[in-house]
CHARMM internal coordinates of N, CA and C (Angstrom, degrees):
IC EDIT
DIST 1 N 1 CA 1.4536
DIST 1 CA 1 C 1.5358
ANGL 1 N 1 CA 1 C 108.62
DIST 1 C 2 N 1.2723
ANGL 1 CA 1 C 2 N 123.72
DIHE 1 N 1 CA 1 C 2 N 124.51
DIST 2 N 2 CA 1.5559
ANGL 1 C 2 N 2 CA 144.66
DIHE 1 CA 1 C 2 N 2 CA 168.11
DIST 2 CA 2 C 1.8031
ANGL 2 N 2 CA 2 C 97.25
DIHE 1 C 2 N 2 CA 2 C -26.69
DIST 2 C 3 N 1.0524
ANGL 2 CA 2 C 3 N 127.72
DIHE 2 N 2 CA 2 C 3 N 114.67
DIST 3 N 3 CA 1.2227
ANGL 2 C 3 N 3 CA 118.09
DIHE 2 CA 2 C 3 N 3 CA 164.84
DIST 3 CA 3 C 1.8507
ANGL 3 N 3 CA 3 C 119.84
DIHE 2 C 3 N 3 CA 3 C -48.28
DIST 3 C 4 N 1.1849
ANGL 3 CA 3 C 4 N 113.72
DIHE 3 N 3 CA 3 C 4 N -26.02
DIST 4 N 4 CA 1.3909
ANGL 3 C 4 N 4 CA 102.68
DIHE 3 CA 3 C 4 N 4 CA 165.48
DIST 4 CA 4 C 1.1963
ANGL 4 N 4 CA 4 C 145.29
DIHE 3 C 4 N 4 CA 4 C -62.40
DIST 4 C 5 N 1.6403
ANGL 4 CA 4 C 5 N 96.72
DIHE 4 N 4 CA 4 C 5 N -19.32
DIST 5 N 5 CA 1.2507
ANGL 4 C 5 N 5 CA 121.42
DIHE 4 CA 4 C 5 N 5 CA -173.00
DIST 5 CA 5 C 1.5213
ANGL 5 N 5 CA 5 C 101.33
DIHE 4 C 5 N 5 CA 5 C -88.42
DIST 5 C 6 N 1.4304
ANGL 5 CA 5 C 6 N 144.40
DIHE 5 N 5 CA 5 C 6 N -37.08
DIST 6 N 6 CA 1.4194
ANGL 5 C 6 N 6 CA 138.90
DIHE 5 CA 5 C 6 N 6 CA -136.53
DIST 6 CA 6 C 1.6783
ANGL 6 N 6 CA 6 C 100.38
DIHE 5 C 6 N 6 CA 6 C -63.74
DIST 6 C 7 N 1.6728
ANGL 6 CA 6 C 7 N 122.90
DIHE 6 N 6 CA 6 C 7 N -33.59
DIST 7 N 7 CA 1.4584
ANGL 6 C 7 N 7 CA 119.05
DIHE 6 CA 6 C 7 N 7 CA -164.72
DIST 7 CA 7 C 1.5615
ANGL 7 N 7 CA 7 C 103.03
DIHE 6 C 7 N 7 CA 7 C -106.80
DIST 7 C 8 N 1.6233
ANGL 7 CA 7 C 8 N 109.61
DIHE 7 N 7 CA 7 C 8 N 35.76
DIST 8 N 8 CA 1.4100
ANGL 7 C 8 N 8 CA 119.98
DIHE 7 CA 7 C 8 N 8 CA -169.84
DIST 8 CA 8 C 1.7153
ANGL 8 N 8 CA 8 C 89.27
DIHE 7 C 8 N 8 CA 8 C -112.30
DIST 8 C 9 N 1.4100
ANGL 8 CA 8 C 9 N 103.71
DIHE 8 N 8 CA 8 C 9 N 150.86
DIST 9 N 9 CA 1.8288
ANGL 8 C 9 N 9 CA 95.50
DIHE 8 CA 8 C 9 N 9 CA 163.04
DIST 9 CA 9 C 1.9617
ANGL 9 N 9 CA 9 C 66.64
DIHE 8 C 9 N 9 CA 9 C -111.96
DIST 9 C 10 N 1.5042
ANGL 9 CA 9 C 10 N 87.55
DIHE 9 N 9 CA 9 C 10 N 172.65
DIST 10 N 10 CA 2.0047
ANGL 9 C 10 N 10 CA 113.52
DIHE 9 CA 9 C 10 N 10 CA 163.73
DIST 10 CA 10 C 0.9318
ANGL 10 N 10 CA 10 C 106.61
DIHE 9 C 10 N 10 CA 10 C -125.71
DIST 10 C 11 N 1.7198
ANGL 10 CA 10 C 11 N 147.46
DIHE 10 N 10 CA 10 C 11 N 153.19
DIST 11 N 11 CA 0.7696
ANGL 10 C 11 N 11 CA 148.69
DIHE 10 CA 10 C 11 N 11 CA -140.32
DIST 11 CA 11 C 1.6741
ANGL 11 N 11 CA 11 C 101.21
DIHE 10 C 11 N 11 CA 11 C -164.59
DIST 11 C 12 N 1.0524
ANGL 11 CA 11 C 12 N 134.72
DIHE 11 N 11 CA 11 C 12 N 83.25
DIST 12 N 12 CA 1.7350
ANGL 11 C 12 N 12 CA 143.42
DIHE 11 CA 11 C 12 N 12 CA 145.07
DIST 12 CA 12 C 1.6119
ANGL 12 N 12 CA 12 C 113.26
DIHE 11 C 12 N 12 CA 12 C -41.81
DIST 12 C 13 N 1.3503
ANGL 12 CA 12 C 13 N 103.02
DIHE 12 N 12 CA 12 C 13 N 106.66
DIST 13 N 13 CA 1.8605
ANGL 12 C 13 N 13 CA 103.99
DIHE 12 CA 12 C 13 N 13 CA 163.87
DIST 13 CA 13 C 1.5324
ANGL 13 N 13 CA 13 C 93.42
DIHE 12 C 13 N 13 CA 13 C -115.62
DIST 13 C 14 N 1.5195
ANGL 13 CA 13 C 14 N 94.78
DIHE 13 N 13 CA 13 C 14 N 130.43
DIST 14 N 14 CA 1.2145
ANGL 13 C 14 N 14 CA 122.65
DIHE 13 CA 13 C 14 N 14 CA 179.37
DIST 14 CA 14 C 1.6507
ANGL 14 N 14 CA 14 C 108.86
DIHE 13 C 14 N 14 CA 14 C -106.31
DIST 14 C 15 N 1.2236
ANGL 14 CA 14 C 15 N 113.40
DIHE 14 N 14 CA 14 C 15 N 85.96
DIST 15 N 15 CA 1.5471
ANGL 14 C 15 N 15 CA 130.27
DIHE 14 CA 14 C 15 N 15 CA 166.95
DIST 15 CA 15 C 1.7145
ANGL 15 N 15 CA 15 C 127.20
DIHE 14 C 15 N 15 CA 15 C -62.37
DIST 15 C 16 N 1.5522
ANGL 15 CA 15 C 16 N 102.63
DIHE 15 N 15 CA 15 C 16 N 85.02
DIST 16 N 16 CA 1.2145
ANGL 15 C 16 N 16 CA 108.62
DIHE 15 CA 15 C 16 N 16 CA -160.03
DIST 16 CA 16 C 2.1002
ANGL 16 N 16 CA 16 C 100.91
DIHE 15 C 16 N 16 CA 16 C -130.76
DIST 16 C 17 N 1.3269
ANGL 16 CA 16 C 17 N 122.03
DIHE 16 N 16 CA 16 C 17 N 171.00
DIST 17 N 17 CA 1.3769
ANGL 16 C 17 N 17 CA 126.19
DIHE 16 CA 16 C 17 N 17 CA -141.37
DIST 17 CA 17 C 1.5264
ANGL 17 N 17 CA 17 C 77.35
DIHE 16 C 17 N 17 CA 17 C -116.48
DIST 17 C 18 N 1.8881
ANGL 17 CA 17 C 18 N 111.48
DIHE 17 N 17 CA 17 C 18 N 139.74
DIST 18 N 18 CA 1.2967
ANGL 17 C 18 N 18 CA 110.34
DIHE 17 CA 17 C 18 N 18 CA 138.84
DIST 18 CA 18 C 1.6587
ANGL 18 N 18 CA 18 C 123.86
DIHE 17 C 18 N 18 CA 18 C -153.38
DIST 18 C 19 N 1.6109
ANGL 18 CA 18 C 19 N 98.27
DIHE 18 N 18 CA 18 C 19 N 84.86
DIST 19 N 19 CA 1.4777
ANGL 18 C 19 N 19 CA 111.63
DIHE 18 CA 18 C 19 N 19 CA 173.36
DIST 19 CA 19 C 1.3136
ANGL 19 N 19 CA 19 C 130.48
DIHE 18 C 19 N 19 CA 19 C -106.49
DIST 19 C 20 N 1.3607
ANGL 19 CA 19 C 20 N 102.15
DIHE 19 N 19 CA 19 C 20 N 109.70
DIST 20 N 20 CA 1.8408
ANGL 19 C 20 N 20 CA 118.41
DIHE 19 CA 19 C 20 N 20 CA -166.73
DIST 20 CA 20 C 1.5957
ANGL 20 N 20 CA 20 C 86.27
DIHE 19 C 20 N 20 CA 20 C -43.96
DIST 20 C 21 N 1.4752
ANGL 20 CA 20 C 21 N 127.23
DIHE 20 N 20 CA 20 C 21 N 161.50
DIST 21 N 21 CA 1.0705
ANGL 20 C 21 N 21 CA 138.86
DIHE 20 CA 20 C 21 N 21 CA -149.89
DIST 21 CA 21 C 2.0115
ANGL 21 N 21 CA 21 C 87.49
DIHE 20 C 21 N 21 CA 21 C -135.20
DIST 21 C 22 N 1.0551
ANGL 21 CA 21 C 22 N 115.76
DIHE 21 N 21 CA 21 C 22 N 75.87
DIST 22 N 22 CA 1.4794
ANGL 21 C 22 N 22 CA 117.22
DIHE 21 CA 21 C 22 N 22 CA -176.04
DIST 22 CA 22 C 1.6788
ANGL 22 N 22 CA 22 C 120.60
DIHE 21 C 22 N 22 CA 22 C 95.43
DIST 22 C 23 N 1.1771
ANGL 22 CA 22 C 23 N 102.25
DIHE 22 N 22 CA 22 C 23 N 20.95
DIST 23 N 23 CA 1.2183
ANGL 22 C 23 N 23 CA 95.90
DIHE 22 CA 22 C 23 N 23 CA -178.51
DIST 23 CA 23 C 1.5387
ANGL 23 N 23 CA 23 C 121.92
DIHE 22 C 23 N 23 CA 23 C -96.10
DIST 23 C 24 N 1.0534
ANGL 23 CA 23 C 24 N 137.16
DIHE 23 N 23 CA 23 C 24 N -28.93
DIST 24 N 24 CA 1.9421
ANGL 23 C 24 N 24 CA 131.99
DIHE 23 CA 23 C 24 N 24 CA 156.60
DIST 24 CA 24 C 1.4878
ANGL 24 N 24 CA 24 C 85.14
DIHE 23 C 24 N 24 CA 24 C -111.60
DIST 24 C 25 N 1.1945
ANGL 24 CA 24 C 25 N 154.67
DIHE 24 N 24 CA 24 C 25 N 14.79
DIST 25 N 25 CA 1.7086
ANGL 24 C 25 N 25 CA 119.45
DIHE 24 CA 24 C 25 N 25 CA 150.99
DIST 25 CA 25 C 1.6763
ANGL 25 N 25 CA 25 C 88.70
DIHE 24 C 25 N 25 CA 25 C -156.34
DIST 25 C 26 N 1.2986
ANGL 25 CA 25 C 26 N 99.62
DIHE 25 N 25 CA 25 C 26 N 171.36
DIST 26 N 26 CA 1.6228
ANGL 25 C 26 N 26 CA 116.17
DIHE 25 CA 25 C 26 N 26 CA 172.38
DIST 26 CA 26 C 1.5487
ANGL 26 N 26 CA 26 C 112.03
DIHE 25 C 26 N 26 CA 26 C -56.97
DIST 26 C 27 N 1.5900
ANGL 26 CA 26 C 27 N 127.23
DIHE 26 N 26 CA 26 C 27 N 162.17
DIST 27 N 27 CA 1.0801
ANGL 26 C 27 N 27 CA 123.00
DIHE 26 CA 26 C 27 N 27 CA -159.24
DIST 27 CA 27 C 1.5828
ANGL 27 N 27 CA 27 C 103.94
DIHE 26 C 27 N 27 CA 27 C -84.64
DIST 27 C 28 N 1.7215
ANGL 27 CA 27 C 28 N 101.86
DIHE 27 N 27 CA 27 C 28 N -29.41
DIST 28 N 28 CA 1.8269
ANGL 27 C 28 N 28 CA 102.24
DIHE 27 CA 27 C 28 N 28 CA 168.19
DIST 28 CA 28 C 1.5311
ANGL 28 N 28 CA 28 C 108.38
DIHE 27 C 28 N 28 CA 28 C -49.38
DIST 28 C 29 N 1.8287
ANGL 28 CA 28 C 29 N 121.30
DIHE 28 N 28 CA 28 C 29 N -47.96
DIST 29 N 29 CA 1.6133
ANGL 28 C 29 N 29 CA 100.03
DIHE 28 CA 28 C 29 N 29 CA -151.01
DIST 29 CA 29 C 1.3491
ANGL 29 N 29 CA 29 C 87.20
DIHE 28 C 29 N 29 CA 29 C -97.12
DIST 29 C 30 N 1.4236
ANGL 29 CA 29 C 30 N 155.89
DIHE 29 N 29 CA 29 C 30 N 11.44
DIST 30 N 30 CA 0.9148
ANGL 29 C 30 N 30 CA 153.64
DIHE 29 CA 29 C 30 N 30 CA 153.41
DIST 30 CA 30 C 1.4587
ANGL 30 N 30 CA 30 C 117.43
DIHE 29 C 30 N 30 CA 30 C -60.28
DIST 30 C 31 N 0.9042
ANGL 30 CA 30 C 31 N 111.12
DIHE 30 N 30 CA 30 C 31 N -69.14
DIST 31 N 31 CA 2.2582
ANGL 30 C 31 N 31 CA 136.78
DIHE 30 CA 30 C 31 N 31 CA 178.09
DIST 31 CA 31 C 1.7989
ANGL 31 N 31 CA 31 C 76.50
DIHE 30 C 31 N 31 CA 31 C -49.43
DIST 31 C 32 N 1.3887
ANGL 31 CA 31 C 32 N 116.98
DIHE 31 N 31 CA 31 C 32 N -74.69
DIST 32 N 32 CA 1.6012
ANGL 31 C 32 N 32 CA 120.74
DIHE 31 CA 31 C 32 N 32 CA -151.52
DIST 32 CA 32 C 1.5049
ANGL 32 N 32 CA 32 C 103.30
DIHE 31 C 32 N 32 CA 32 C -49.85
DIST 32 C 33 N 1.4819
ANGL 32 CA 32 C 33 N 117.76
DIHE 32 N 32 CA 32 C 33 N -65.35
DIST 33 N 33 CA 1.0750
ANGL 32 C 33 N 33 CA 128.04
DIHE 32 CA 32 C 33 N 33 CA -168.17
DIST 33 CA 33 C 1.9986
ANGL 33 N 33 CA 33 C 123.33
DIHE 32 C 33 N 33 CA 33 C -65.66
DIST 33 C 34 N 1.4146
ANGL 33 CA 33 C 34 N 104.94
DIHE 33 N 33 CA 33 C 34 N -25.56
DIST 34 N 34 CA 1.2844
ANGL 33 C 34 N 34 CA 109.34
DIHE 33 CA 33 C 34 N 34 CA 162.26
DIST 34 CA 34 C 1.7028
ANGL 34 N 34 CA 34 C 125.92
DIHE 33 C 34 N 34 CA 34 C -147.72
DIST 34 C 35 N 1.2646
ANGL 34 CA 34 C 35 N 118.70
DIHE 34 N 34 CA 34 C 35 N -40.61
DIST 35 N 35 CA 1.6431
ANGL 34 C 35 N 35 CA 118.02
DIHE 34 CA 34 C 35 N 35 CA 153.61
DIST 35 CA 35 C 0.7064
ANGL 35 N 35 CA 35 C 119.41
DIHE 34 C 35 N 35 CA 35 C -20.20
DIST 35 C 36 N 1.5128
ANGL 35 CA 35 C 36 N 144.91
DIHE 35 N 35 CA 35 C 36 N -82.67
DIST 36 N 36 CA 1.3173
ANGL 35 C 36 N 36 CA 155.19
DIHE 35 CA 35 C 36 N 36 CA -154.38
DIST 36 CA 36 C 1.4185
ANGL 36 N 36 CA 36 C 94.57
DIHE 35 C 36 N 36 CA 36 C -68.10
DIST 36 C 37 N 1.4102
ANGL 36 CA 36 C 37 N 138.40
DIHE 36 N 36 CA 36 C 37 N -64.93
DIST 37 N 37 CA 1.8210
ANGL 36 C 37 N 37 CA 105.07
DIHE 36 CA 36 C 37 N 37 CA -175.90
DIST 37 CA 37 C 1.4627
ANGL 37 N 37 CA 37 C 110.86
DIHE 36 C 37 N 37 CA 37 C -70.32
DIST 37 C 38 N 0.9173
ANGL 37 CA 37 C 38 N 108.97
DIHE 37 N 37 CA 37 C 38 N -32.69
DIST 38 N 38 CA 2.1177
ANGL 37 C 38 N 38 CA 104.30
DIHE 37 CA 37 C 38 N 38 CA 175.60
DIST 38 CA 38 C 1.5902
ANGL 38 N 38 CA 38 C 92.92
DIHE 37 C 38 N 38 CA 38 C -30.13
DIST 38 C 39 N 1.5099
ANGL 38 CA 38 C 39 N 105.54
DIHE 38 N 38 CA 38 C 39 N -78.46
DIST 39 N 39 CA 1.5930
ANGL 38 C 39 N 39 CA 104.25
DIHE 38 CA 38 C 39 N 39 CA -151.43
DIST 39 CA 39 C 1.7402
ANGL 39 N 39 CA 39 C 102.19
DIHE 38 C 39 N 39 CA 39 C -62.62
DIST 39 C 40 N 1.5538
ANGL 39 CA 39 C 40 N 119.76
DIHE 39 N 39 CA 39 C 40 N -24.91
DIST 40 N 40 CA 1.5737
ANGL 39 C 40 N 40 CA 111.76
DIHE 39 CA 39 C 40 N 40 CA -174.13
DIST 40 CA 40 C 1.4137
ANGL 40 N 40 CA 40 C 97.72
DIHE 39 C 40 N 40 CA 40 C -60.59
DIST 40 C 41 N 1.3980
ANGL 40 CA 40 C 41 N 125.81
DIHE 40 N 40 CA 40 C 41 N -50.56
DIST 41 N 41 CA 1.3652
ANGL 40 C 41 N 41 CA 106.03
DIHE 40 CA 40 C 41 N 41 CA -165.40
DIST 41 CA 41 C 1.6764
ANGL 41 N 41 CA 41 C 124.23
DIHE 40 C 41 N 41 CA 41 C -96.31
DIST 41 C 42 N 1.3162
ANGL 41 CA 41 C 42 N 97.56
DIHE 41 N 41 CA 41 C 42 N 2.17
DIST 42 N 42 CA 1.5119
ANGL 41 C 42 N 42 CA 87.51
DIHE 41 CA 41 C 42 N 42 CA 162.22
DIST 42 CA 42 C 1.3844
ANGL 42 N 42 CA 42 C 129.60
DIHE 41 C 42 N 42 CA 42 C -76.86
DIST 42 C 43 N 1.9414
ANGL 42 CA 42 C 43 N 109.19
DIHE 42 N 42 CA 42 C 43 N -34.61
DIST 43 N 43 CA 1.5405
ANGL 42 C 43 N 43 CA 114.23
DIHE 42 CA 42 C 43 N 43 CA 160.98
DIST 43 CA 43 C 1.1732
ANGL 43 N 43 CA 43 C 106.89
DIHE 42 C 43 N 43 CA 43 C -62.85
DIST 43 C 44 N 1.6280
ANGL 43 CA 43 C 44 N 146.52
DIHE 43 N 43 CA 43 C 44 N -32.00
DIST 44 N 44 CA 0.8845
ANGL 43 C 44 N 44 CA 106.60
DIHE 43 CA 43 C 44 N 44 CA 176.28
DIST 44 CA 44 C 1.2389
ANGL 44 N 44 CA 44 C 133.79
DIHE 43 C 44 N 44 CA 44 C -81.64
DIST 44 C 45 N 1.6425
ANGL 44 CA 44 C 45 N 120.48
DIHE 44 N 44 CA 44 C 45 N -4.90
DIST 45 N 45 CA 1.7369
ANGL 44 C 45 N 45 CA 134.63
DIHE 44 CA 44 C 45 N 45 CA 166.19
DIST 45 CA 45 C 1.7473
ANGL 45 N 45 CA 45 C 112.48
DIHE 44 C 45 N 45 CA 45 C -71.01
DIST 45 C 46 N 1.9149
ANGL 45 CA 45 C 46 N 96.05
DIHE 45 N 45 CA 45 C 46 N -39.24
DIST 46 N 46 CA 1.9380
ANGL 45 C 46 N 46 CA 81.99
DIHE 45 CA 45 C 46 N 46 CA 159.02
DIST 46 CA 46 C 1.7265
ANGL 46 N 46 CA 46 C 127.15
DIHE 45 C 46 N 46 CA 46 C -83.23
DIST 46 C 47 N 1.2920
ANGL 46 CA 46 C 47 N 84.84
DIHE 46 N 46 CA 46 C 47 N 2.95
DIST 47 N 47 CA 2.3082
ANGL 46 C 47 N 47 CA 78.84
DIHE 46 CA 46 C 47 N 47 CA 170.48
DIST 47 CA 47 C 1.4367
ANGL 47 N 47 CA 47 C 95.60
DIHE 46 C 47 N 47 CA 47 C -69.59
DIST 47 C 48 N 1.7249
ANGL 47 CA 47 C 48 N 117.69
DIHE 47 N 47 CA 47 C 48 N -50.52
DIST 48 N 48 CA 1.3722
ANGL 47 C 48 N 48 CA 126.89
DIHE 47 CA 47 C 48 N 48 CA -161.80
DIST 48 CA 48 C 1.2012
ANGL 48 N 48 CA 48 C 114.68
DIHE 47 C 48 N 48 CA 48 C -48.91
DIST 48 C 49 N 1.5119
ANGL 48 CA 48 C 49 N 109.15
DIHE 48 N 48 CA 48 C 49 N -43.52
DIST 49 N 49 CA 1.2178
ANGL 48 C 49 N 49 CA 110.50
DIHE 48 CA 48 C 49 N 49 CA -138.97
DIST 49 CA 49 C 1.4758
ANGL 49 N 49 CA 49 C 101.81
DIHE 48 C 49 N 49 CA 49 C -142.07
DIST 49 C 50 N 1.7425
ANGL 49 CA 49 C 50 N 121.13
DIHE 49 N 49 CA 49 C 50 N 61.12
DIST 50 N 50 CA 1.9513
ANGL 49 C 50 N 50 CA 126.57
DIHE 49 CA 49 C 50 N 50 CA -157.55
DIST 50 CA 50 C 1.5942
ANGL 50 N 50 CA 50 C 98.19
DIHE 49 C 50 N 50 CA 50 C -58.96
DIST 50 C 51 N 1.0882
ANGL 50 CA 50 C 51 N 141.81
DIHE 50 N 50 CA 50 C 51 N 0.73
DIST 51 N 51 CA 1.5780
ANGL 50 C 51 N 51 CA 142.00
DIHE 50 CA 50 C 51 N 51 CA 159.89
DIST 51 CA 51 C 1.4678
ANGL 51 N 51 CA 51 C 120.14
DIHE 50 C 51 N 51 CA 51 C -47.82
DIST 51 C 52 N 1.8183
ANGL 51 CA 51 C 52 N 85.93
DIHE 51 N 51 CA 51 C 52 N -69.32
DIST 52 N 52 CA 1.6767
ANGL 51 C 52 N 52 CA 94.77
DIHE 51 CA 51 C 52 N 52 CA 172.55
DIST 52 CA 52 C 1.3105
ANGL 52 N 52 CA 52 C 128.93
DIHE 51 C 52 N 52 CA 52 C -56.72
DIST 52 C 53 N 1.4269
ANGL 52 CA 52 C 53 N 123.95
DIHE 52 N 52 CA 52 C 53 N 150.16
DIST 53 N 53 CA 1.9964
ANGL 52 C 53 N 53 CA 135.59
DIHE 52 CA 52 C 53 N 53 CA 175.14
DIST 53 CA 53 C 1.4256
ANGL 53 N 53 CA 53 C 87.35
DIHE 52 C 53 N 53 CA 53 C -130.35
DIST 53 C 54 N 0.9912
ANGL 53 CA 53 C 54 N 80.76
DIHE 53 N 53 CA 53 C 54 N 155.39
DIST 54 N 54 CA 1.6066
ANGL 53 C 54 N 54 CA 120.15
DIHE 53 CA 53 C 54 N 54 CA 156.13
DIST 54 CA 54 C 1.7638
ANGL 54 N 54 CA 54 C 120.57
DIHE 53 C 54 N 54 CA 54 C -157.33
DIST 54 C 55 N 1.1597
ANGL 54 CA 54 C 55 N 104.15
DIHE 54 N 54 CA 54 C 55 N 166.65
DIST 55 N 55 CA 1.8330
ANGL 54 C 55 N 55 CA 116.46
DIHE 54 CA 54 C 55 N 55 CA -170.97
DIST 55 CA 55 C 1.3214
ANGL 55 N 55 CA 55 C 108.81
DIHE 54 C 55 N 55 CA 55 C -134.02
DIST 55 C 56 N 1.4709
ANGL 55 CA 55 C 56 N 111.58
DIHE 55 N 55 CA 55 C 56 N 105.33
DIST 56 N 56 CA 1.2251
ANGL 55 C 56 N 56 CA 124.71
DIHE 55 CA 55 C 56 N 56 CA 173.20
DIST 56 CA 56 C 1.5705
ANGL 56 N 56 CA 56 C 101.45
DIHE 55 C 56 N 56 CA 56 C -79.62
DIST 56 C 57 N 1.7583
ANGL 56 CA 56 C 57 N 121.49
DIHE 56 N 56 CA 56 C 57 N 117.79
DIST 57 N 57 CA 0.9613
ANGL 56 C 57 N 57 CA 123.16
DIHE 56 CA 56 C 57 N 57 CA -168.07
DIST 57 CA 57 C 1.9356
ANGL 57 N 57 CA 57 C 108.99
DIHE 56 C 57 N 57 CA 57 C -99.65
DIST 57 C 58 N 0.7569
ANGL 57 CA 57 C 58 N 120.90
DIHE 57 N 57 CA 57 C 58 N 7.32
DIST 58 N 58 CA 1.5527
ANGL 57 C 58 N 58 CA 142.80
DIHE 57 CA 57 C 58 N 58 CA -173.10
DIST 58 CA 58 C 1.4283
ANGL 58 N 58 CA 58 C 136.64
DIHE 57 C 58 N 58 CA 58 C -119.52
DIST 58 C 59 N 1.5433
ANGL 58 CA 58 C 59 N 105.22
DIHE 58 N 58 CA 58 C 59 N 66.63
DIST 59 N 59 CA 1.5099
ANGL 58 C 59 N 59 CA 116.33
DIHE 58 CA 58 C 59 N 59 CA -141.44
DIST 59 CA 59 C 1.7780
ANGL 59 N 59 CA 59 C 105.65
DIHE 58 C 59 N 59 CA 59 C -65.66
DIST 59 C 60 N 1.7516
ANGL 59 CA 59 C 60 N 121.66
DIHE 59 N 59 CA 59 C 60 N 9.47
DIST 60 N 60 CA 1.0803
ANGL 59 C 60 N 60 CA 119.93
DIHE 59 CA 59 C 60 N 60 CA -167.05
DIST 60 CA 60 C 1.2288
ANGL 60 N 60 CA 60 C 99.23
DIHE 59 C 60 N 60 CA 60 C -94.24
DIST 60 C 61 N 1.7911
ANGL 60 CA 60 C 61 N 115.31
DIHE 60 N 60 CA 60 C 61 N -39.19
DIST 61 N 61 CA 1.0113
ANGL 60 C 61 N 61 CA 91.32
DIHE 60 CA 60 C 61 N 61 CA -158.71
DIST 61 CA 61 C 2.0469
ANGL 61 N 61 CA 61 C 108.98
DIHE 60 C 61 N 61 CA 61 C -98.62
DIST 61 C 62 N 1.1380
ANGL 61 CA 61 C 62 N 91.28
DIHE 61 N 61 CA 61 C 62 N 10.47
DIST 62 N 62 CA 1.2649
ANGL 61 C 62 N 62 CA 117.25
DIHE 61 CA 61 C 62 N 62 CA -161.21
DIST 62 CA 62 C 2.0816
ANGL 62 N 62 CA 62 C 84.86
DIHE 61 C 62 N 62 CA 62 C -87.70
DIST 62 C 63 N 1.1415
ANGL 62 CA 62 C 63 N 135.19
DIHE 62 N 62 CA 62 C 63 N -30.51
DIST 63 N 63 CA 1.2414
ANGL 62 C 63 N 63 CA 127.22
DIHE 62 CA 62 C 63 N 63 CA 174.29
DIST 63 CA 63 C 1.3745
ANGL 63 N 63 CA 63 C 94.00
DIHE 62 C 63 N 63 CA 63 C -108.03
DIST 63 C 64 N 1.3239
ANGL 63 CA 63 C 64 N 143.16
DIHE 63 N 63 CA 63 C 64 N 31.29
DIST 64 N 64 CA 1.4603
ANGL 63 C 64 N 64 CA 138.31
DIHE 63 CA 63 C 64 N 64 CA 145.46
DIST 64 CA 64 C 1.2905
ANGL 64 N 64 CA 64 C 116.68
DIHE 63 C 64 N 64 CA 64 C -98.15
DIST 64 C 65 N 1.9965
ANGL 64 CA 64 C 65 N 123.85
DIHE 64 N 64 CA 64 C 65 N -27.42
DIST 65 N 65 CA 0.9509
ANGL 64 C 65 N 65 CA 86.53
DIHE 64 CA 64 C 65 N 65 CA 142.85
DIST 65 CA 65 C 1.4391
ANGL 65 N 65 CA 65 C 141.58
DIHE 64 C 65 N 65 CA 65 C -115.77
DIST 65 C 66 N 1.2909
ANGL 65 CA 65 C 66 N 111.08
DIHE 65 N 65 CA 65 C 66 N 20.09
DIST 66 N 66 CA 1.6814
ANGL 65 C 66 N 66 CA 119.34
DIHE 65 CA 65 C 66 N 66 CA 163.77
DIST 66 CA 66 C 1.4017
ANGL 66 N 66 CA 66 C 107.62
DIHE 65 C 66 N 66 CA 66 C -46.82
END
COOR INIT
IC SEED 1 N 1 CA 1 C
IC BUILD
């Protein structure tokens, strides 16, 4: 370890998805009402920014909006 680092903590945020897939509304007003901009603007923060990931954990709604 870099001696600069030893009185450093590091810190990993792991930016990952978790929307029950029908669980308080149908999967249309769910995806409609908030899914669909989640995922618009996170691709558009990873065009910005090819560093950042994230894990869309919800492969339904994740091909609703592909």
């Amino acid at each position: 370890m870099p001696v600069e680092w030893r009185d450093k903590t590091v810190v990993h945020m792991i930016h990952h998805s978790h929307d029950d897939v029908g669980w308080l509304e149908t999967v249309d007003q769910y995806y409609n009402n908030y899914v669909n901009k989640i995922i618009t603007g996170v691709v558009e923060q990873l065009l910005i920014n090819e560093k950042r990931r994230f894990s869309q954990v919800e492969m339904k709604f994740l091909s609703m909006w592909w």
